[in-house]
N, C-alpha and C positions, 0 to 999 in steps of 0.2 A: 270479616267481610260477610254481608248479610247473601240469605238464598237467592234474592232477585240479581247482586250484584255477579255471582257466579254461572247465574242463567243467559242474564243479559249482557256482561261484562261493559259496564259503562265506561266509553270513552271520555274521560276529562277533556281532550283534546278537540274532540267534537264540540263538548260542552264551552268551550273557551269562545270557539268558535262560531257557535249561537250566541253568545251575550256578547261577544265583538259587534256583531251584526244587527243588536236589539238597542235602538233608540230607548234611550235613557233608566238601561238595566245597571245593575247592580251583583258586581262578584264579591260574595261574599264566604271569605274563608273562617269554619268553624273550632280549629285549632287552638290552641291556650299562647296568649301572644309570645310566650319567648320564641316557639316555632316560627310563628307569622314574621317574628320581628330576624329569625337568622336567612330564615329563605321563603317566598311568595311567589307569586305571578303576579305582576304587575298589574296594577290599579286597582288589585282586591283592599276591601275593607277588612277587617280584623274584626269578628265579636264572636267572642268564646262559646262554646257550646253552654258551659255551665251558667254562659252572663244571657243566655237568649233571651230572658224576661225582661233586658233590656231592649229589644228590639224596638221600640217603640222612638225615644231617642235616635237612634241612628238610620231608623228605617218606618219614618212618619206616615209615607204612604201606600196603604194596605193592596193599593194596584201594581204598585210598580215590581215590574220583572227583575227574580233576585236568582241569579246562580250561585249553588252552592257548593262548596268544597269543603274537602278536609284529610286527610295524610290517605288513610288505608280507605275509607269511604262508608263505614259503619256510622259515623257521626254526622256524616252530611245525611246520611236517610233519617237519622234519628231530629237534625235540626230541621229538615222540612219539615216532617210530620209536626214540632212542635209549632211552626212559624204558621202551617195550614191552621192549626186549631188555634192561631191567636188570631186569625184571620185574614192573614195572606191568600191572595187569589192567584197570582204569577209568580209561584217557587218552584226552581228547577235542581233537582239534583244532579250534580256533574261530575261526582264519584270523588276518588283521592286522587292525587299526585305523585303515589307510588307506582310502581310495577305491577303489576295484579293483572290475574286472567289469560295472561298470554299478551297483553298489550305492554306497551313500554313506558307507562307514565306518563307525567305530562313530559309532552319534549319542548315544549317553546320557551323563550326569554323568562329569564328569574331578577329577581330584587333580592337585594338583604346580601349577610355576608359567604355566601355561597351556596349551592346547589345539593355538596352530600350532605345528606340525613348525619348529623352527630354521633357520635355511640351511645353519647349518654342523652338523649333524648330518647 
């Protein structure tokens, strides 16, 4: 978990809740898809941290409002920063989906085949 994330303790829940409300945004989770594919939040798109250079493909316009996740929330700061310097203008980071800070995770509706974290992930 990054300094800002311990200062600021970013709610995902908040963040969920802004791209709910943002005409023609984009939840995009940075996780490696076996994750994405056992549990998500509903209507995130899936591009891996390591595939971000793909971004162009999936995410053609450099305006469009993109929230970002990813488990603990080290990756989501890490993919913004990368998706700003490809030339993203509207990237928001909306931290992990875990417990962290004193907050409770994310708590709304999931996809995929269940809600607990794996062991072996």
């Amino acid at each position: 978990m990054s300094i800002l994330q311990h200062l600021f303790c970013i709610d995902i829940n908040l963040g969920v809740r802004n791209y709910q409300s943002t005409p023609g945004a984009v939840l995009l989770d940075v996780r490696p898809r076996r994750e994405h594919a056992i549990r998500r939040i509903p209507e995130s798109q899936n591009l891996p941290l390591d595939d971000l250079d793909q971004a162009g493909t999936l995410l053609p316009d450099l305006h469009q409002p993109i929230f970002v996740y990813a488990y603990g929330g080290d990756n989501s700061a890490k993919a913004v920063s990368r998706l700003k310097a490809m030339g993203y203008t509207q990237v928001h980071d909306i931290g992990g989906i875990k417990r962290c800070c004193g907050n409770h995770g994310y708590q709304g509706p999931s996809e995929g085949y269940g809600w607990n974290r794996p062991a072996d992930l």
